[in-house]
GUGU-449807 format. One record per atom (N, C-alpha, C): atom name; y, z, x. Coordinates in Angstrom, 1 decimal. Example, Ala and Ser with C-alpha at 12.3 -4.5 7.8 and 13.67 -1.06 7.14 Angstrom:
// GUGU-449807
- N:-5.7:7.8:13.2 $
- CA:-4.5:7.8:12.3 $
- C:-3.3:7.8:13.2 $
- N:-2.2:7.1:12.8 $
- CA:-1.1:7.1:13.7 $
- C:0.0:7.9:12.9 $
//
This chain:
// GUGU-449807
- N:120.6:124.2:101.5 $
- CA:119.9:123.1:100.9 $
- C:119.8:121.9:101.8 $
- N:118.5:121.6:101.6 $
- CA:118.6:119.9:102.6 $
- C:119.5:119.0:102.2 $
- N:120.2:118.2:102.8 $
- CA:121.0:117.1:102.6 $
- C:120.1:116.2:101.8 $
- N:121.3:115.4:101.1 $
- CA:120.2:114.5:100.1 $
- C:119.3:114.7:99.5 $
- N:119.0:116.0:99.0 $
- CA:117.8:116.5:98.4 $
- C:117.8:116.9:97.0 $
- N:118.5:116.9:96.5 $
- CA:119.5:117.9:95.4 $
- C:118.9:118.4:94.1 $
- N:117.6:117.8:94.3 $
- CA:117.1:118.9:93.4 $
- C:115.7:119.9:94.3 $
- N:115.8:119.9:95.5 $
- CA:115.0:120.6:96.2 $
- C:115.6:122.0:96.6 $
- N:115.1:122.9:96.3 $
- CA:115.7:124.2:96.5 $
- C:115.4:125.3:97.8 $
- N:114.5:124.4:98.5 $
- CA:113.8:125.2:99.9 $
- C:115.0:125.4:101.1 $
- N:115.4:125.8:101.9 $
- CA:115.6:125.3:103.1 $
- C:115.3:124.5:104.0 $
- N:113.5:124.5:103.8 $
- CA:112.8:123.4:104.5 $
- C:112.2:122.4:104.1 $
- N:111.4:121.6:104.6 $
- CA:111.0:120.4:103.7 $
- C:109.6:120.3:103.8 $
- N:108.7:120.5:102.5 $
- CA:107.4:120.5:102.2 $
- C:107.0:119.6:103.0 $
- N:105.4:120.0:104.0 $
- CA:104.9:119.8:104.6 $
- C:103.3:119.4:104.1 $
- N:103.4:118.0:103.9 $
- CA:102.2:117.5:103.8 $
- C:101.0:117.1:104.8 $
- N:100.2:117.8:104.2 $
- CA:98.8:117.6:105.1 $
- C:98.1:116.4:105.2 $
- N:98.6:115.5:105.1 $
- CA:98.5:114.3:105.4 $
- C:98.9:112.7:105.5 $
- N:98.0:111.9:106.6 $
- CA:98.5:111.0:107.6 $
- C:98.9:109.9:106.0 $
- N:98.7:109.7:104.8 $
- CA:99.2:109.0:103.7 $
- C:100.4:108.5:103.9 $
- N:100.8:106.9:103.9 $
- CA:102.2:106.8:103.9 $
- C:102.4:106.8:102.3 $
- N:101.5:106.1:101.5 $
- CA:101.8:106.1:100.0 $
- C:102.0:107.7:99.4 $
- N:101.7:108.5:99.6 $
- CA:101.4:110.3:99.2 $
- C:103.2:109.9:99.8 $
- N:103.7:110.1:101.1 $
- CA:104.5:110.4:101.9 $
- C:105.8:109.8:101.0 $
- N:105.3:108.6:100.7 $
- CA:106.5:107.8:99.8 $
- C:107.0:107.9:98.4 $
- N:105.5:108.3:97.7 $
- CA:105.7:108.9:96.3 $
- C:106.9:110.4:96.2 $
- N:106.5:111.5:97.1 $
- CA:107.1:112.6:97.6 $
- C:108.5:112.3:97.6 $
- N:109.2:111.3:98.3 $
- CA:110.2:111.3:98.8 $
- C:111.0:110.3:97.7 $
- N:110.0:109.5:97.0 $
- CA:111.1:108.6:96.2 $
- C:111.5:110.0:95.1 $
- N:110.4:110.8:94.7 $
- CA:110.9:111.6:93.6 $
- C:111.9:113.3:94.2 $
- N:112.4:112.6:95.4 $
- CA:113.3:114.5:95.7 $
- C:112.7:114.8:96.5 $
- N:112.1:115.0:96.7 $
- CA:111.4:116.0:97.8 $
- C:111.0:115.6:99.6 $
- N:111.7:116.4:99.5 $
- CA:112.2:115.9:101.6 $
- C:110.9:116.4:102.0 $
- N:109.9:115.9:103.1 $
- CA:108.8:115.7:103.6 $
- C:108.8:115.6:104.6 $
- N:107.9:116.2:105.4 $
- CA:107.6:116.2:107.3 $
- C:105.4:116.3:107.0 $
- N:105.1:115.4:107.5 $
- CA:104.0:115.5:107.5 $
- C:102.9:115.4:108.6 $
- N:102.1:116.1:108.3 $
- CA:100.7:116.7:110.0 $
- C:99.6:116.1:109.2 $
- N:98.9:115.2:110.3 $
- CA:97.7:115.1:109.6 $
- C:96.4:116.2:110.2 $
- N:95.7:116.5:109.0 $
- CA:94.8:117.5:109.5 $
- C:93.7:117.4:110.3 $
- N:93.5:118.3:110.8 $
- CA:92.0:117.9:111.5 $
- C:90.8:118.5:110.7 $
- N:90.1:118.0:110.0 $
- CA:89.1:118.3:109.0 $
- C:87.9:117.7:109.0 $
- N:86.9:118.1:109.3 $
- CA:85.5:117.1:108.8 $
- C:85.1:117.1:107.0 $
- N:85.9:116.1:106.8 $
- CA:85.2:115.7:105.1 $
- C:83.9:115.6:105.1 $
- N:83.3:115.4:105.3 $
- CA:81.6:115.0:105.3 $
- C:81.0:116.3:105.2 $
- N:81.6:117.2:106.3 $
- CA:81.1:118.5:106.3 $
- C:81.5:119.1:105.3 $
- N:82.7:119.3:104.7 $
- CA:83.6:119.9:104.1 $
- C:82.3:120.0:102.4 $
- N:82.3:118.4:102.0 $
- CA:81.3:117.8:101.5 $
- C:80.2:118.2:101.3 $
- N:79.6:118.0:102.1 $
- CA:78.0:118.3:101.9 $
- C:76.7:119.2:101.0 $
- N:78.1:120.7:101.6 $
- CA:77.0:121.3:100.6 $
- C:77.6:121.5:99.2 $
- N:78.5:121.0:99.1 $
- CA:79.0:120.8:97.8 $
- C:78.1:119.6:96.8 $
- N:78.0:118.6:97.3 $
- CA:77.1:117.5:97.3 $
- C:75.8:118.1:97.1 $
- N:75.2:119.4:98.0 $
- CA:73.7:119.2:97.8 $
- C:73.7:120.4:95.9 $
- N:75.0:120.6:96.2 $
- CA:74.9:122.0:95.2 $
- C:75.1:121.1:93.8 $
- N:75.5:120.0:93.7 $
- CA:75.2:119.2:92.1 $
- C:76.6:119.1:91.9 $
- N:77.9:119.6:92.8 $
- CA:79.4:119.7:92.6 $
- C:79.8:118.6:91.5 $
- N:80.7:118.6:90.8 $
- CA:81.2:117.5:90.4 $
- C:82.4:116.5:91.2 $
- N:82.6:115.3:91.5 $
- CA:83.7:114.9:92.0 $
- C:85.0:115.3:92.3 $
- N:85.6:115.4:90.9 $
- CA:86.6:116.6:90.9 $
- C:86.9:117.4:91.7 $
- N:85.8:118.3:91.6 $
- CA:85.5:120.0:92.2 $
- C:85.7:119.3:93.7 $
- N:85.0:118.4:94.5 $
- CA:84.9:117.8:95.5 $
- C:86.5:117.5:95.9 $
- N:87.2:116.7:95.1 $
- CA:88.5:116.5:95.1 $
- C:88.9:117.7:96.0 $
- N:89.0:118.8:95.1 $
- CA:90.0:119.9:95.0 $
- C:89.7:120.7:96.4 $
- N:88.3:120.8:96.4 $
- CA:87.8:121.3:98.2 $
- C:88.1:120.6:98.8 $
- N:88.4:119.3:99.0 $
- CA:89.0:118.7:100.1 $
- C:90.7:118.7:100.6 $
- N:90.6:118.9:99.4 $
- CA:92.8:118.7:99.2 $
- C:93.0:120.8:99.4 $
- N:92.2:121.8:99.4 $
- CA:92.2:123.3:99.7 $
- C:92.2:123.0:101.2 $
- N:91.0:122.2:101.5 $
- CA:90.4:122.4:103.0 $
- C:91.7:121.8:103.9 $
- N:92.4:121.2:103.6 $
- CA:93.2:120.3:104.5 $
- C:94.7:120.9:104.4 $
- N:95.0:121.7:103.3 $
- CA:96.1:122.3:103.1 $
- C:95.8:123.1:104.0 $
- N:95.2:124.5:104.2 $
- CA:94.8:125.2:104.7 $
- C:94.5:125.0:106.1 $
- N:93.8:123.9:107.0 $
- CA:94.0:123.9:108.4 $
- C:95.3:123.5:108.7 $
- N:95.9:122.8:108.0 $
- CA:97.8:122.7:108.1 $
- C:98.3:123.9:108.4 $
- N:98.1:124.8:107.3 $
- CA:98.8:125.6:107.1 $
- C:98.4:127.1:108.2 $
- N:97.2:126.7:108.8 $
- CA:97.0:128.1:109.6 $
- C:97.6:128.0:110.7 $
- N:98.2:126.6:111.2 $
- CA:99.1:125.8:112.1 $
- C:100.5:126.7:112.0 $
- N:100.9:126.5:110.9 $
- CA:102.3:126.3:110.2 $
- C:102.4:127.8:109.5 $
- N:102.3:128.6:109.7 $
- CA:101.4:129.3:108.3 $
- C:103.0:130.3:107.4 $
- N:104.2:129.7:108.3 $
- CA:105.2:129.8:107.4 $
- C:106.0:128.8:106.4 $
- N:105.0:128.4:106.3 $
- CA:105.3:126.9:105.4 $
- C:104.8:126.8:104.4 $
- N:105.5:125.5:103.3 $
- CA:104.5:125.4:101.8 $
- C:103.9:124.1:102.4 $
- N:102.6:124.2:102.2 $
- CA:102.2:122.7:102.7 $
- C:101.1:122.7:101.6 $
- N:101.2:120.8:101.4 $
- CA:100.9:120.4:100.3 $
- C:99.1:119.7:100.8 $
- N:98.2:119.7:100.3 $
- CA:97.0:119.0:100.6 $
- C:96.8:118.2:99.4 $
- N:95.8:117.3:99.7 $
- CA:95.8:115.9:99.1 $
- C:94.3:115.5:99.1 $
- N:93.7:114.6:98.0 $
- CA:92.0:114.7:98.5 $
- C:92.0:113.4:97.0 $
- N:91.4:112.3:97.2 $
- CA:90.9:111.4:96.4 $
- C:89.4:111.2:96.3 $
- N:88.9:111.4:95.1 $
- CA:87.3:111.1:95.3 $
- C:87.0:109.8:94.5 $
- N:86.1:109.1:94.7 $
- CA:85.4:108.0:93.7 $
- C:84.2:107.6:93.3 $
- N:84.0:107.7:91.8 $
- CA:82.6:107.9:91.6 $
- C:82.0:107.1:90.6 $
- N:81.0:106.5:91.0 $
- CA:80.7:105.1:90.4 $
- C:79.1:105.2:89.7 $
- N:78.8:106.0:88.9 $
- CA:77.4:105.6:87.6 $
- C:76.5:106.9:88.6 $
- N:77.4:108.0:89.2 $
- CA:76.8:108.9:89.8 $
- C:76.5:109.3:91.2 $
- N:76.9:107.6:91.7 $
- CA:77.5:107.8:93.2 $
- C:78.6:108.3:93.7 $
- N:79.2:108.7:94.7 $
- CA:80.1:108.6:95.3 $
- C:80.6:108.0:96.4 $
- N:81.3:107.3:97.1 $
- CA:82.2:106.3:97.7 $
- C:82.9:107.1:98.6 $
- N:83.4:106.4:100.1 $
- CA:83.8:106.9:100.9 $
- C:85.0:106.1:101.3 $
- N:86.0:105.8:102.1 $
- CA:86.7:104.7:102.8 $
- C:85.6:104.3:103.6 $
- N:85.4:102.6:103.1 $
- CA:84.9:101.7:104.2 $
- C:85.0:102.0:105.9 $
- N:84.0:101.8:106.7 $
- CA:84.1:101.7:107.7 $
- C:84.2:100.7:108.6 $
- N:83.6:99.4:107.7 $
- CA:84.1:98.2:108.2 $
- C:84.2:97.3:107.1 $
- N:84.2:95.9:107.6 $
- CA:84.5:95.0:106.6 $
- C:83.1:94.7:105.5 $
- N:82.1:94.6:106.1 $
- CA:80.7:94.6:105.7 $
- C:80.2:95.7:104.9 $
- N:80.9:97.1:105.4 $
- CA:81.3:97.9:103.6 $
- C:81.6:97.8:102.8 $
- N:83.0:97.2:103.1 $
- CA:83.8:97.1:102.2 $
- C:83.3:96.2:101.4 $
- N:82.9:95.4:101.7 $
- CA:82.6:94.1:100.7 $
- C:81.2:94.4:99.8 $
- N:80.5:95.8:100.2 $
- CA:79.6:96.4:99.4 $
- C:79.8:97.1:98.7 $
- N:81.1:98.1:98.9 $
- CA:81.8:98.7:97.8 $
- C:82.0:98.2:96.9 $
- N:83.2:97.2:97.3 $
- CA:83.7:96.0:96.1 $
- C:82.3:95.6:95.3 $
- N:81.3:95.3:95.6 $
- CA:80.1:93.8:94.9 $
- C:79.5:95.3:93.8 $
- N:79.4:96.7:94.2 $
- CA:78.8:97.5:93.7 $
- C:79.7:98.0:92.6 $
- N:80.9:98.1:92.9 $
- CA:82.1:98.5:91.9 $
- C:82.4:97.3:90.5 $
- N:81.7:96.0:91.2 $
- CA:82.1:94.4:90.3 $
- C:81.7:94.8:89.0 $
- N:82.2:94.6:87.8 $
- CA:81.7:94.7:86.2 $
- C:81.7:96.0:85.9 $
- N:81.7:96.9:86.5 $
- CA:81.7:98.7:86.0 $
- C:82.7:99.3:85.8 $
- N:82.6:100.0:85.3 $
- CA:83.7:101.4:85.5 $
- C:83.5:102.4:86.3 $
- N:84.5:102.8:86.9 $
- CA:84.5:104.1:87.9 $
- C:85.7:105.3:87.6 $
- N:85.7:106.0:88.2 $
- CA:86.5:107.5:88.5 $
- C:87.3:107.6:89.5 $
- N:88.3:107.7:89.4 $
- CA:89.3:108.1:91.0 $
- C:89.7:109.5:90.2 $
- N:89.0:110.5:91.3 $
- CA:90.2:111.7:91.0 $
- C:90.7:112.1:92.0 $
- N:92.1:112.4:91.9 $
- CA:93.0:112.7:92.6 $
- C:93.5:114.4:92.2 $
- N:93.3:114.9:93.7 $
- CA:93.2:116.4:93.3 $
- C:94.5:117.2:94.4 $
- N:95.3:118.0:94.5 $
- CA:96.1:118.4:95.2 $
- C:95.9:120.5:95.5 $
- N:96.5:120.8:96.6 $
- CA:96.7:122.5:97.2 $
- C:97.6:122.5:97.2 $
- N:98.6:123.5:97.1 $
- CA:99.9:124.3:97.3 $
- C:99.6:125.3:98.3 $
- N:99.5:125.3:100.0 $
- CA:99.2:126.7:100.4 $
- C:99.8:127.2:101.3 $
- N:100.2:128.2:101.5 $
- CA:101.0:129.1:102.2 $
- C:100.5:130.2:102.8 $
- N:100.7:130.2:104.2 $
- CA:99.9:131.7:104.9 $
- C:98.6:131.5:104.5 $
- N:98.0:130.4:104.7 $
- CA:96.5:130.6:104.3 $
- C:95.8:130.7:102.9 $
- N:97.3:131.1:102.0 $
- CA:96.8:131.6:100.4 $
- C:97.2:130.0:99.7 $
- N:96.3:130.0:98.6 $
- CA:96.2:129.4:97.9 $
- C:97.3:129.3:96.8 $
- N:98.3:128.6:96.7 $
- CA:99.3:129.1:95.5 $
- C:99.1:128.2:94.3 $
- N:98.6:127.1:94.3 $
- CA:98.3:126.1:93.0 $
- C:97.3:125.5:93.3 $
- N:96.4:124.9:92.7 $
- CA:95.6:123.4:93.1 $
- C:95.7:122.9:91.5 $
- N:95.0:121.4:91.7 $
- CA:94.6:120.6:90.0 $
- C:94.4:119.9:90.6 $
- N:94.0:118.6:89.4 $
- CA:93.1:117.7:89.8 $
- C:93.8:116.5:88.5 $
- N:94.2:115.4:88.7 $
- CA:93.8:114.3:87.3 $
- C:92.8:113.1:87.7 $
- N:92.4:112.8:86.5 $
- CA:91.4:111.5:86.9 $
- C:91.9:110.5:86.0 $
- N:91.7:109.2:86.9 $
- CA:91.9:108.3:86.2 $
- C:90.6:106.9:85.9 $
- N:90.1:106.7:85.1 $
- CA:89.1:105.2:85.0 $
- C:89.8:104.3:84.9 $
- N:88.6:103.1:85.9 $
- CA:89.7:102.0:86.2 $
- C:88.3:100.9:85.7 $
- N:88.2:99.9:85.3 $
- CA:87.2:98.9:85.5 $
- C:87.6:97.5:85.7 $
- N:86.5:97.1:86.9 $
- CA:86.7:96.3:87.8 $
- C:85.7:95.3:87.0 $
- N:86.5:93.9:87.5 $
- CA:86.2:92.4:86.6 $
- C:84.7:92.1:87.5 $
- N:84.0:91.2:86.8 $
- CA:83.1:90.5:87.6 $
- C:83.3:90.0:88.7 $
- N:82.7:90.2:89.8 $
- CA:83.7:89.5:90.9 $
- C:82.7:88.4:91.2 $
- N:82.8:87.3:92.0 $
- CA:81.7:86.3:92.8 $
- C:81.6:86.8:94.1 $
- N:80.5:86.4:94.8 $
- CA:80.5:86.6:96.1 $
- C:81.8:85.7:97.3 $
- N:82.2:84.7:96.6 $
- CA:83.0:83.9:97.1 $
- C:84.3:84.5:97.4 $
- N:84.6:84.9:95.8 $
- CA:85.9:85.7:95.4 $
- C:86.1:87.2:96.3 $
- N:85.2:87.9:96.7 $
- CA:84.9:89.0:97.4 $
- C:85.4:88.7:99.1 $
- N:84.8:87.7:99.7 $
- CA:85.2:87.4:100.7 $
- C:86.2:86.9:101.2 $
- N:86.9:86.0:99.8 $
- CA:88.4:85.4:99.8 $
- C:89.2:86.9:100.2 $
- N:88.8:87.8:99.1 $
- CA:89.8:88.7:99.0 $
- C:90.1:89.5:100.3 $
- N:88.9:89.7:100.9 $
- CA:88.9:90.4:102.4 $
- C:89.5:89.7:103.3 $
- N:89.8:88.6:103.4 $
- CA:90.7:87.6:104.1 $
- C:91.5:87.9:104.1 $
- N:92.0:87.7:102.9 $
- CA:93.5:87.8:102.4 $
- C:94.2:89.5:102.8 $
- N:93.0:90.4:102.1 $
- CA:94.0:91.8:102.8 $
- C:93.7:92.2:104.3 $
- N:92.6:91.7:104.7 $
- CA:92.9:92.1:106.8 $
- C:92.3:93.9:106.2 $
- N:92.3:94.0:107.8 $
- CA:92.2:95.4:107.7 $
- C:92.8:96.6:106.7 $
- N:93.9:95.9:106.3 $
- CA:94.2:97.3:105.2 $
- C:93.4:97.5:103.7 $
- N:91.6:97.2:103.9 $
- CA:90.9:97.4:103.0 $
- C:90.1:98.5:103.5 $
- N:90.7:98.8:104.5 $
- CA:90.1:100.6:105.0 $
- C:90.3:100.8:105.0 $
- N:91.5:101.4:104.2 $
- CA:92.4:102.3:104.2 $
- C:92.2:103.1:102.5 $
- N:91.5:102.6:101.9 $
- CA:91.3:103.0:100.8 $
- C:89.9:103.2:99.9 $
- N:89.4:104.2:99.6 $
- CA:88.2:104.6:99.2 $
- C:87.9:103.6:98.2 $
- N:86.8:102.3:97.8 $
- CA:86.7:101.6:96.7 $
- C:87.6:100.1:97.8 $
- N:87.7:100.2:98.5 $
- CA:88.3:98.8:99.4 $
- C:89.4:98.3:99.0 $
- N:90.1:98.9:98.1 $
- CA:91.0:98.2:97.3 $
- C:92.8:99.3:97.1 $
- N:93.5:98.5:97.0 $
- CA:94.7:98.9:97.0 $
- C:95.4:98.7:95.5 $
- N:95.9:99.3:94.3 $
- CA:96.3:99.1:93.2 $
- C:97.3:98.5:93.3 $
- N:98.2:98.7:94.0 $
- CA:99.7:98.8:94.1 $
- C:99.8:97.4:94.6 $
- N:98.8:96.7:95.3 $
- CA:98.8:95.4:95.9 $
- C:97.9:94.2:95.5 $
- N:97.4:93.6:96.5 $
- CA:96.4:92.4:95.6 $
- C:94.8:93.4:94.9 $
- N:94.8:94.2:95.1 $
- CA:93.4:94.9:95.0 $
- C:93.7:95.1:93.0 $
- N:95.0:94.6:92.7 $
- CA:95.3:94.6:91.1 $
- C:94.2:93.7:90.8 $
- N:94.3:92.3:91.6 $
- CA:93.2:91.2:90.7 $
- C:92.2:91.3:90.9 $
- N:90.9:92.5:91.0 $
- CA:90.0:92.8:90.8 $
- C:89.7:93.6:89.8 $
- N:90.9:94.0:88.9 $
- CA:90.6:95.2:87.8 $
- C:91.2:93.9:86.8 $
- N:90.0:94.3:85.1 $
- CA:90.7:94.0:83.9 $
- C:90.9:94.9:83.3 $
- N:91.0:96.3:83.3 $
- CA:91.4:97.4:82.5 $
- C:91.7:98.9:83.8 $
- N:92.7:99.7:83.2 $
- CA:93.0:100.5:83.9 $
- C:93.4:101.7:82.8 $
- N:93.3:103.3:82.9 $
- CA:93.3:104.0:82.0 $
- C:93.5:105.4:82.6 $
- N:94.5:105.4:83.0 $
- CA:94.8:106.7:83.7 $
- C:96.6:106.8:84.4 $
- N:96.9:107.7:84.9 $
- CA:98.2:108.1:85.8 $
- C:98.4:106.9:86.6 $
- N:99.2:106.8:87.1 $
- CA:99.6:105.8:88.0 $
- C:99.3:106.6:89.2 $
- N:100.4:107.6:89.3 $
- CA:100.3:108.1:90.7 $
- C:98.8:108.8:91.0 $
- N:97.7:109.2:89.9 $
- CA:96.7:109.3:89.8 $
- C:95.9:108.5:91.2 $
- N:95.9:107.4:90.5 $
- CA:95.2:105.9:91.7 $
- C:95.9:105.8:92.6 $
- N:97.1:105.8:92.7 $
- CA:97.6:106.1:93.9 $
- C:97.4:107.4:95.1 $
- N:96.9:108.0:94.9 $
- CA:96.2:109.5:94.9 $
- C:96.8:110.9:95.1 $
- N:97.6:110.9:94.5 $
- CA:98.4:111.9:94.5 $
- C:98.9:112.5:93.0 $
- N:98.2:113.2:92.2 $
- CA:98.9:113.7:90.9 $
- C:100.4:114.2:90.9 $
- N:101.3:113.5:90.7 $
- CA:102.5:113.9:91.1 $
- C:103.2:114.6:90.2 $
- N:102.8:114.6:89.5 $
- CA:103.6:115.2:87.7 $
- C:102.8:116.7:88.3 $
- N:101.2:117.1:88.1 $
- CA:101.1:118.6:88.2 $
- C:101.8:118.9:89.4 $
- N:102.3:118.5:90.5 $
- CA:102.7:118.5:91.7 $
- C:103.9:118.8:91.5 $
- N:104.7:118.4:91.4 $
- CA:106.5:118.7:90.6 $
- C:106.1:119.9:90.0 $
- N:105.5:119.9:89.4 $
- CA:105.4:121.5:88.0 $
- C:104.9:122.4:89.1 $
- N:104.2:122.6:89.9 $
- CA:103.9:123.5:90.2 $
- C:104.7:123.4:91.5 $
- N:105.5:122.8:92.3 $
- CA:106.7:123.3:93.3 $
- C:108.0:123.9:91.9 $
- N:108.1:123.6:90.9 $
- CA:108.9:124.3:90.0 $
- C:108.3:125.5:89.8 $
- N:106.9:125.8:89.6 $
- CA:106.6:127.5:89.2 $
- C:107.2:127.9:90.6 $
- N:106.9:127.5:91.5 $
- CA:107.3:128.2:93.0 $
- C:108.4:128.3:93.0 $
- N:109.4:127.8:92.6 $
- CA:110.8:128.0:92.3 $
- C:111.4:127.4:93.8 $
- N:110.9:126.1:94.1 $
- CA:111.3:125.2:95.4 $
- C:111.9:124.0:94.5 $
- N:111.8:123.9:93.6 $
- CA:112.3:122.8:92.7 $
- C:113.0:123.3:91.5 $
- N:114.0:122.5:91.4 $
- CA:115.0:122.5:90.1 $
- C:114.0:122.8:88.8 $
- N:114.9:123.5:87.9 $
- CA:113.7:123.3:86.7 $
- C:115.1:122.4:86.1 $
//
C-alpha cells in the first residue's frame, strides 16, 4: 500500500489525464495518491462531429473525458487512469476556455443574467478499456453584470480567467458574479468526485 494513503488499496497511484491542478487537488485531499500526464488530444476535433450530430453537452462531456483517458492510457496501458472533461452550455450554445481577455469578457457579458450548465463528466480506463464513465451537472446563474464591473473583474483576476471554460473561477472571485448556484460543488469544480470514489470502490482500488 502507498504511504499515507490508507484508504487506497492499489500499489500504484491513479493516474490522471490531466494538466488540472484543482481535479489534482480534489483527488489528493480525499485519499487518493495521484501522478498526472496531460494528454495530447484535439477537443475541437474530438467535438465536432458530435456537435454536427445534435450530441447533447453531457454526451460531449463524457467523449471528451473517454478520449483523454484513453490517449493516457495507450501510453501507460498498465494503469488505471482517470479522464476528465467539463462542458458549458448557455440557452443552446456552448462555451470553450477563453482565448484571450477580449473573450473572456464576451463569455462573461453573454453568461450576465442567465442560467447555464456545467457538466462535469469523468473515464476510468485501463488497457484501452473502458471501466466506468458518468457525468453530473450542475446550474449556476450569473447576476447582471455592467460593462464596468466586467472589466474591473478581469483586472483583478489577470490571466487566470483562461483557465476556465465561462472565464470564471467558483472557488475564487468568479463567486461575485453568481446570485444562485444549484448543483455539486466538486461538479463546478469539474470533477464529479462522489461517482468517482464509487466507482474506484467497484474496482476494488478503494476501501469500501
Amino acid at each position: 500500500m502507498i504511504a499515507g494513503s490508507g484508504l487506497w488499496l492499489s500499489p500504484r497511484p491513479l493516474v490522471l489525464a490531466s494538466g488540472s491542478i484543482t481535479r489534482r487537488d480534489m483527488l489528493s485531499a480525499a485519499g487518493i495518491p495521484v501522478e498526472t500526464v496531460k494528454p495530447s488530444v484535439d477537443e475541437r476535433a474530438v467535438e465536432a462531429p458530435l456537435l454536427a450530430a445534435g450530441e447533447a453537452p453531457a454526451r460531449i462531456a463524457r467523449a471528451l473525458a473517454v478520449a483523454k483517458a484513453s490517449a493516457v492510457s495507450a501510453l501507460q496501458p498498465d494503469r488505471l487512469v482517470l479522464g476528465a472533461d467539463q462542458t458549458l452550455a448557455c440557452a443552446g450554445e456552448a462555451f470553450h476556455k477563453p482565448a484571450d481577455r477580449a473573450a473572456a469578457a464576451r463569455q462573461i457579458a453573454a453568461l450576465a443574467g442567465h442560467e447555464h450548465d456545467l457538466h462535469s463528466a469523468f473515464a476510468l480506463v485501463r488497457g484501452g478499456e473502458v471501466l466506468a464513465e458518468g457525468h453530473q451537472t450542475a446550474r449556476l446563474t450569473m447576476r447582471p453584470l455592467t460593462p464596468a464591473f466586467i472589466e474591473s473583474y478581469l483586472d483583478t483576476v489577470g490571466a487566470a480567467v483562461l483557465s476556465s471554460v465561462g472565464g470564471y473561477q467558483i472557488e475564487g472571485l468568479g463567486a461575485q458574479l453568481f446570485e444562485r448556484i444549484e448543483g455539486d460543488h466538486f461538479t463546478i469544480l469539474g470533477l464529479p468526485l462522489l461517482p468517482v470514489l464509487a466507482a474506484l470502490r467497484d474496482l476494488s482500488v478503494l476501501a469500501r
